[in-house]
N, C-alpha and C positions, 0 to 999 in steps of 0.2 A: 032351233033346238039348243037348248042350255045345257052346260059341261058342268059338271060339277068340279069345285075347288078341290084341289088332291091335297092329300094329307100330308102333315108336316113331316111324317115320316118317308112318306113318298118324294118329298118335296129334296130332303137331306140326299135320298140315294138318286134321285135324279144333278141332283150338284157334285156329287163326290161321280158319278158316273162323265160331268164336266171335266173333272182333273183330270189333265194328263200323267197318267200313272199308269204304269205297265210293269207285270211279273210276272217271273219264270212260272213255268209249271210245277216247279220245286216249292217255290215259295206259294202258289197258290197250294199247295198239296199239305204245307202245313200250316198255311192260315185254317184249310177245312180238318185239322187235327185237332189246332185250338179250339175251334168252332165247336165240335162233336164234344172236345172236355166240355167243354160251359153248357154244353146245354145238358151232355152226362151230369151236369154235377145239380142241376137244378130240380126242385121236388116236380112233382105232377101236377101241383097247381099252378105253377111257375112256367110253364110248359105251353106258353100261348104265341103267339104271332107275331105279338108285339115285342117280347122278349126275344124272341129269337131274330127277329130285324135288329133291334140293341145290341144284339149279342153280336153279330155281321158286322151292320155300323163301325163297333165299335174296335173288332178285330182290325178292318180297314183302313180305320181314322189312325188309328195307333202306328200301322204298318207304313203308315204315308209318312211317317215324321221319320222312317227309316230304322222303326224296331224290326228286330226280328225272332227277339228272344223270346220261344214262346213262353216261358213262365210269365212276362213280363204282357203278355200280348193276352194271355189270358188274364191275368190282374186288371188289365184294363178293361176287359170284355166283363168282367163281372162286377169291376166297379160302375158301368155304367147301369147295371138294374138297381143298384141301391142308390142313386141318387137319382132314379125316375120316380 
């Protein structure tokens, strides 16, 4: 039986799920605040799977270099759809 090749996106959150990185429940509570703004701020056609995995990603990716500011954490979460 053949496995299908997982997607690059799948591929990313399976690496960044490698890092050893651990947070409070605080800090998870306003990563999912940032998250809720970016994806509140995006129209309804913008509003797909893919975008919302970018938008995670990118909150995470951001978080792990030790942001925590979320204005900052969201600027990165929405710079990542315009440079997809």
């Amino acid at each position: 039986m053949g496995y299908a090749t997982p997607s690059i996106a799948k591929r990313k959150v399976i690496a960044m799920i490698d890092q050893d990185v651990a947070y409070s429940p605080e800090e998870l509570a306003g990563f999912k605040t940032v998250f809720d703004g970016a994806i509140a701020s995006l129209s309804p056609r913008m509003l797909t799977t893919g975008n919302r995995l970018r938008i995670a990603q990118s909150v995470l990716a951001c978080a792990a270099t030790g942001e925590r500011d979320p204005a900052e954490l969201g600027l990165a979460a929405l710079a990542s759809l315009r440079s997809a």
